[in-house]
C-alpha positions in Angstrom: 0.0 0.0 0.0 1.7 3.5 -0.9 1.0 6.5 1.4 -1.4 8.2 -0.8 -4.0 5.2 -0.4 -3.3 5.3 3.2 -5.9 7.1 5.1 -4.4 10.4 7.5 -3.9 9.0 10.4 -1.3 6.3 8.7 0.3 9.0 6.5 0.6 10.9 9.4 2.2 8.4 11.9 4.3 6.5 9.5 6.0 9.6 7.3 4.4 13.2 8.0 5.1 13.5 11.6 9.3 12.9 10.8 8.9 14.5 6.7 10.2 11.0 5.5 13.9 11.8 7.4 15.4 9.0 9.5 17.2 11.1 10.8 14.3 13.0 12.5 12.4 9.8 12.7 15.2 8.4 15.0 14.9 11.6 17.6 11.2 11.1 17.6 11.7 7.6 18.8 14.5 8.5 21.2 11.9 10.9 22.8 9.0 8.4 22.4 10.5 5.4 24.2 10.6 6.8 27.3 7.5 8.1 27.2 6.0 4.4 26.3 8.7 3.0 29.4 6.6 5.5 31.7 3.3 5.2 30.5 3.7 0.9 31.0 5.3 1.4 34.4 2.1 2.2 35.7 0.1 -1.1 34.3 0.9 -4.4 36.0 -0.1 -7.3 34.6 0.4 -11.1 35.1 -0.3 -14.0 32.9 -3.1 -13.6 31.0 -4.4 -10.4 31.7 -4.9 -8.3 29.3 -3.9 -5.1 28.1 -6.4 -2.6 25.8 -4.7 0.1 24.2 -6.9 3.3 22.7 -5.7 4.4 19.6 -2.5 2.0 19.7 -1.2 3.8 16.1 1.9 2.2 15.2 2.0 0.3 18.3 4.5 2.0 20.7 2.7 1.3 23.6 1.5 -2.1 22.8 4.5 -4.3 21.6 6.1 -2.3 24.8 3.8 -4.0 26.6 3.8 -7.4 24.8 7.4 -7.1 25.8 7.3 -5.7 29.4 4.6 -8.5 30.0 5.6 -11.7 28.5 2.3 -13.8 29.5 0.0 -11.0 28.6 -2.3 -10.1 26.1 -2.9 -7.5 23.7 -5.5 -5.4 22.4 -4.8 -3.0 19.6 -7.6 -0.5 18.9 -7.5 1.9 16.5 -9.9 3.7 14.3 -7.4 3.7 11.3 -7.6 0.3 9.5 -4.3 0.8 7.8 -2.5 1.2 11.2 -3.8 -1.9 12.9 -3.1 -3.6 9.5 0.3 -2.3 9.4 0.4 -3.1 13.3 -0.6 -6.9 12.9 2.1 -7.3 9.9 4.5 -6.1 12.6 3.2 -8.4 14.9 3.6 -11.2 12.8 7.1 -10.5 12.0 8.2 -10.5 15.6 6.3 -13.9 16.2 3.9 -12.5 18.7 0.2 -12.5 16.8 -1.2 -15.4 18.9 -1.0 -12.8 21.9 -2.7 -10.2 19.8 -6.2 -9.3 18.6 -6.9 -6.2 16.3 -10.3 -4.3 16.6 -11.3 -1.4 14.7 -12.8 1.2 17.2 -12.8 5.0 18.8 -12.0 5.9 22.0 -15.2 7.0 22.7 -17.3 4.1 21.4 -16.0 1.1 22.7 -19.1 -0.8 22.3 -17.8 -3.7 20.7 -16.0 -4.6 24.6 -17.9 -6.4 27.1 -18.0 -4.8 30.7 -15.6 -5.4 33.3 -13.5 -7.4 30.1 -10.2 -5.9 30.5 -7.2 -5.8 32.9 -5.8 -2.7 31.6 -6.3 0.6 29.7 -3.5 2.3 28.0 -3.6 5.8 26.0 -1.0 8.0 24.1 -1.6 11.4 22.6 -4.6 10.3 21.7 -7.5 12.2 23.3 -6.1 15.2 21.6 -8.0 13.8 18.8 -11.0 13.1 20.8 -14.1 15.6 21.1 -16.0 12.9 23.8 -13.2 12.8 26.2 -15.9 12.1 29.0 -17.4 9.6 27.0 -14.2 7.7 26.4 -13.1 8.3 30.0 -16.7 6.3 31.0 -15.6 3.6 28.3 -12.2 3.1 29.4 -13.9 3.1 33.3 -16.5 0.8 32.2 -14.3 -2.0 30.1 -12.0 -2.1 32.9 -12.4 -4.9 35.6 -12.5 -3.9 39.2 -9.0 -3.0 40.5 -7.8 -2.6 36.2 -5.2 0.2 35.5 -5.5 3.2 33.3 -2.6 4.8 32.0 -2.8 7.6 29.8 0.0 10.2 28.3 -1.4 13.4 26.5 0.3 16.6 25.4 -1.6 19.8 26.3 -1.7 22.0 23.7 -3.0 25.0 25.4 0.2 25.9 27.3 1.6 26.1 23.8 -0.9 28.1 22.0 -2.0 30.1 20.4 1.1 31.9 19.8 1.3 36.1 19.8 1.3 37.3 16.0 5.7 37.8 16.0 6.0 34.1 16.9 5.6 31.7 14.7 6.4 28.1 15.9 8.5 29.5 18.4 10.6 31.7 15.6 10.7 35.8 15.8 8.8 36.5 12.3 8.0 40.2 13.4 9.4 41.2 9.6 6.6 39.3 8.5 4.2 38.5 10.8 1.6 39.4 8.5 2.3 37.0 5.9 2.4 34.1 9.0 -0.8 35.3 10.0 -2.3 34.5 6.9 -0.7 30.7 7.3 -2.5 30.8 11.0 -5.4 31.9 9.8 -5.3 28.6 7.5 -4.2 26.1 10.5 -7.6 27.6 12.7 -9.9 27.1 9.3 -8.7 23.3 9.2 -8.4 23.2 13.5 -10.6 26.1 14.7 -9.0 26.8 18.5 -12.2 27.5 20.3 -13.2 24.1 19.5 -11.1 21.4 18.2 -10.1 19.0 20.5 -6.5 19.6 20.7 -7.2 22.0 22.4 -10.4 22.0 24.4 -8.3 20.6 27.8 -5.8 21.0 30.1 -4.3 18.8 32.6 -6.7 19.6 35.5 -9.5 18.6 32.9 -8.2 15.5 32.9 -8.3 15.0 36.5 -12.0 16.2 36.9 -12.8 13.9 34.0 -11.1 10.6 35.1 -12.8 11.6 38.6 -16.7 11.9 37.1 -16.0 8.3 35.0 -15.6 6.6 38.4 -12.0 6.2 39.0 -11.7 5.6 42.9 -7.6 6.3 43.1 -6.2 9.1 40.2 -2.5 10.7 39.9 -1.2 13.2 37.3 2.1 14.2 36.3 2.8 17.0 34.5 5.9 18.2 32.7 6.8 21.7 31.3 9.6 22.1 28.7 10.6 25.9 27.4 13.8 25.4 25.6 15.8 26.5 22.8 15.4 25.1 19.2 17.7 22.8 17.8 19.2 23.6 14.6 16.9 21.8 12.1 17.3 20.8 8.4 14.9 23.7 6.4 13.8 20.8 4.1 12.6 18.3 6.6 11.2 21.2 8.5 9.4 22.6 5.3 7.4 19.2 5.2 6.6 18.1 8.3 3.3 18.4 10.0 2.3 18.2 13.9 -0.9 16.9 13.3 -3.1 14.7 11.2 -5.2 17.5 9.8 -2.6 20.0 9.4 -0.7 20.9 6.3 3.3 20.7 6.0 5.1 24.3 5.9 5.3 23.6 2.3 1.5 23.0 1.7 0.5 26.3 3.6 2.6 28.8 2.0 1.4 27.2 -1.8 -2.1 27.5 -0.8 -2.3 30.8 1.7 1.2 33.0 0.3 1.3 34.6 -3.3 4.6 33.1 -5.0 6.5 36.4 -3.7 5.0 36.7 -0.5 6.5 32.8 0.1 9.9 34.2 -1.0 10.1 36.7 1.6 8.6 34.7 4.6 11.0 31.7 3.4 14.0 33.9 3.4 13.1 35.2 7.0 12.6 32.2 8.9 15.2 29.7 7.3 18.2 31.2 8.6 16.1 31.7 11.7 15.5 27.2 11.9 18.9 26.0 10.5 20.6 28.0 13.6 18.2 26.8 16.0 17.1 30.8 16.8 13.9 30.1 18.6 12.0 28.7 21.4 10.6 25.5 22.3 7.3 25.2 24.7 6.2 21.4 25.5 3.7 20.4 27.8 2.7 17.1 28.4 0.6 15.1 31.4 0.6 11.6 32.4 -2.1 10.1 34.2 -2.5 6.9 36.2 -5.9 5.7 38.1 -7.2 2.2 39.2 -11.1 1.1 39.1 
């Protein structure tokens, strides 16, 4: 299957996140690891059990845990078909299917579980995607057997955005803010910020939702990051995306810049990326709770 018959979510995960550069792709999974080591370090599971992860993707958290737990089993939900198809090849090829089952589902419509049917409930960066957040919090509370683990890692955009019109990803554009407003101005058409869901939340909404589903014992983490950039390769940063929905660099300027207007703002901000010249803001929460 080539990426352009891949749904979003797929082209997304498997190339648009990293713009097709190992390089990039390698840092990503350097950083991801120890967020899957973290996220599994609050499940505990013994032979048998079994582990349902939300939006499993390319299966970070789950083969961790296939690993991590060597009796358990595995549930890989996802509502992109191509990713769990991708994600049982993979499973295949490491000799670990017969521990694995693959259902096609969203985090808020779990239906297809029985109650009480699971051990465990495992999330990553995946309710940023979700507008029911409640309703997946009362599916994840309602699938889980008395005593089951939920473990859950999710960035929180709003600490991050929006940004004040001379920033631009964290770069001084004040030269041309005006032609990076007109690329904003695109993002919030595709992912309006009053209500999309990467950004309807922060970490204490997490708490109070986790709390209303029924969770009797809930803990939170969260971590703050404001850093400088790393000096970044222009091309890569020209076509990668941070989000499903969103366009690469690349895409906006051809579709929201005249031909000149993309001249001028791309001779601003590159010298601006390849010597790292800007700031970094990350915030992300991890949350643990028992039924």
């Amino acid at each position: 299957m080539t990426s352009s018959e891949q749904d979003i979510w797929s082209q997304w995960l498997l190339n648009r996140r990293f713009g097709g550069d190992p390089e990039l792709m390698k840092k990503m999974f350097d950083y991801l690891y120890p967020v899957r080591d973290k996220v599994l370090s609050h499940i505990h599971l013994v032979e048998n059990e079994t582990l349902l992860d939300v939006g499993c993707g390319d299966g970070l958290i789950t083969f961790g845990a296939l690993n991590k737990f060597e009796m358990c089993r595995v549930i890989f939900s996802d509502i992109s078909e191509d990713l769990l198809k991708h994600a049982e090849a993979l499973s295949q090829e490491m000799n670990v299917h017969d521990r694995c089952r693959f259902v096609r589902a969203s985090a808020d419509d779990l239906s297809m579980f029985e109650d009480v049917s699971v051990d465990a409930v495992t999330t990553r960066s995946v309710l940023i995607y979700v507008s029911g957040k409640q309703k997946a919090f009362n599916e994840f509370h309602r699938v889980l057997k008395a005593g089951g683990e939920l473990s859950i890692f999710e960035p929180i955009s709003r600490f991050t955005g929006p940004e004040p019109p001379n920033l631009f990803e964290g770069y001084d554009i004040t030269p041309v803010a005006e032609l990076a407003q007109k690329l904003m101005a695109l993002y919030q058409r595709i992912q309006p910020l009053d209500s999309d869901p990467m950004g309807d939340f922060d970490e204490r909404d997490l708490v109070s939702q986790v709390e209303k589903a029924g969770f009797s014992e809930i803990h939170l983490e969260l971590q703050i990051e404001v850093k400088p950039h790393e000096n970044e390769d222009w091309d890569v940063f020209l076509h990668t995306t941070w989000a499903p929905k969103i366009p690469t660099l690349e895409e906006a300027m051809q579709e929201a810049l005249a031909p000149a207007e993309v001249e001028r703002f791309m001779n601003h901000l590159r010298p601006l990326v390849e010597a790292g010249q800007g700031t970094l803001r990350l915030a992300v929460a991890y949350l643990w709770a028992v039924k």
